[in-house]
C-alpha positions as CSV (number, residue, x, y, z in Angstrom):
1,X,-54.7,-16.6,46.5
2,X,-57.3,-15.4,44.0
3,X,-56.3,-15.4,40.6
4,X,-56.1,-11.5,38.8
5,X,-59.3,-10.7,37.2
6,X,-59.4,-11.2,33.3
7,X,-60.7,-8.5,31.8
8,X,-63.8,-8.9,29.4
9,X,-63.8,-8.9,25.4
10,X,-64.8,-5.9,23.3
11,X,-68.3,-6.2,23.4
12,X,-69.0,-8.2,25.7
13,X,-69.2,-8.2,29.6
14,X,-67.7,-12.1,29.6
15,X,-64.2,-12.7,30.2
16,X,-62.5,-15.2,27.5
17,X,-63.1,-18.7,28.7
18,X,-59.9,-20.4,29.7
19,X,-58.6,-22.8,27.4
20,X,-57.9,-26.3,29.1
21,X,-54.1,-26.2,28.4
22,X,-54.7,-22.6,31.2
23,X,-56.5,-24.8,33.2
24,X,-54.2,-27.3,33.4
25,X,-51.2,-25.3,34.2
26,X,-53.2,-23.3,36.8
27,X,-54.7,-26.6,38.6
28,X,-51.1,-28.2,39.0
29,X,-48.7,-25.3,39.4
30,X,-51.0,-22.9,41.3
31,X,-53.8,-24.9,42.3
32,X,-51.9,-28.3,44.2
33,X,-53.8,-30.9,41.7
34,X,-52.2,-34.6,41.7
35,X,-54.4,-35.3,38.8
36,X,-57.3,-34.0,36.3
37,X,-59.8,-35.1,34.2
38,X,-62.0,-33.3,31.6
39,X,-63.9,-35.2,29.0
40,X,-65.1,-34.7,25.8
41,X,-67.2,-36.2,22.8
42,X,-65.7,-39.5,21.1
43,X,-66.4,-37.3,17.3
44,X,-64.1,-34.8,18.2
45,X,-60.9,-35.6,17.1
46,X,-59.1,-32.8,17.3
47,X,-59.8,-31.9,20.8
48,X,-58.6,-35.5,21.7
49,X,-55.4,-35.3,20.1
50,X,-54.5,-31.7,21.4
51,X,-54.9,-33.4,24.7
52,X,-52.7,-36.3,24.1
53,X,-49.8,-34.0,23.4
54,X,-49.1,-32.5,26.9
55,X,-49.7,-36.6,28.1
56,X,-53.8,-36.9,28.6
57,X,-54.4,-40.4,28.5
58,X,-57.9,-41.8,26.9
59,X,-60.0,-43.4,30.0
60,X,-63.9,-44.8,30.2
61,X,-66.3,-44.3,28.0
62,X,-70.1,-43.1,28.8
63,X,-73.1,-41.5,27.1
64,X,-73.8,-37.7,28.3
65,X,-76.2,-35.4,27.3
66,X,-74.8,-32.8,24.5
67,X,-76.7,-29.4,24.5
68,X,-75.6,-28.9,20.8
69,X,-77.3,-32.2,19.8
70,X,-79.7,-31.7,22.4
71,X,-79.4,-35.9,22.4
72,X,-76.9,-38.4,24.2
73,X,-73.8,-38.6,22.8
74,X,-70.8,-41.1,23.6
75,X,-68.0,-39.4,25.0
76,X,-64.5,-40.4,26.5
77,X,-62.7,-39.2,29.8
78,X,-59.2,-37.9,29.3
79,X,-56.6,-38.2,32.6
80,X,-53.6,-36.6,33.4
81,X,-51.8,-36.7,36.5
82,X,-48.8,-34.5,37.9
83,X,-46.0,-36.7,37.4
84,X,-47.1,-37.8,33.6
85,X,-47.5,-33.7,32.4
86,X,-45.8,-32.4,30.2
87,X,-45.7,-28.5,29.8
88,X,-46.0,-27.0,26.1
89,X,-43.8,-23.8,25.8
């Protein structure tokens, strides 16, 4: 089933960008996932600990190339699978 079209901003001819939390609830409720895994820079804080409220757990560590920096960076994958989510209202 294809997903309704999101319509683009004012200005723009891009769609908004869905935010992981939309991702998540569309890869296990609509999608079938068991389990997914974004990552993300170790200096950002606040994106780790939004993620650790609907139950991402902190995994591996690695160095990956960050366009902003245009350098390596260490960053740290997140998990989450099915039976540990826990859906924000």
């Amino acid at each position: 089933m294809t997903p309704p079209a999101v319509p683009a901003l004012p200005g723009t001819a891009h769609p908004p960008a869905p935010t992981d939390a939309a991702r998540v609830v569309r890869g296990f409720r609509e999608g079938g996932l068991d389990r997914t895994g974004p990552s993300t820079f170790m200096n950002t804080i606040a994106r780790r600990r939004i993620h650790q409220k609907p139950g991402f757990a902190e995994g591996d560590t690695a160095t990956l190339h960050s366009p902003a920096r245009d350098a390596p960076a260490p960053s740290i994958t997140l998990s989450l699978d099915r039976q540990d989510w826990t859906p924000i209202p």
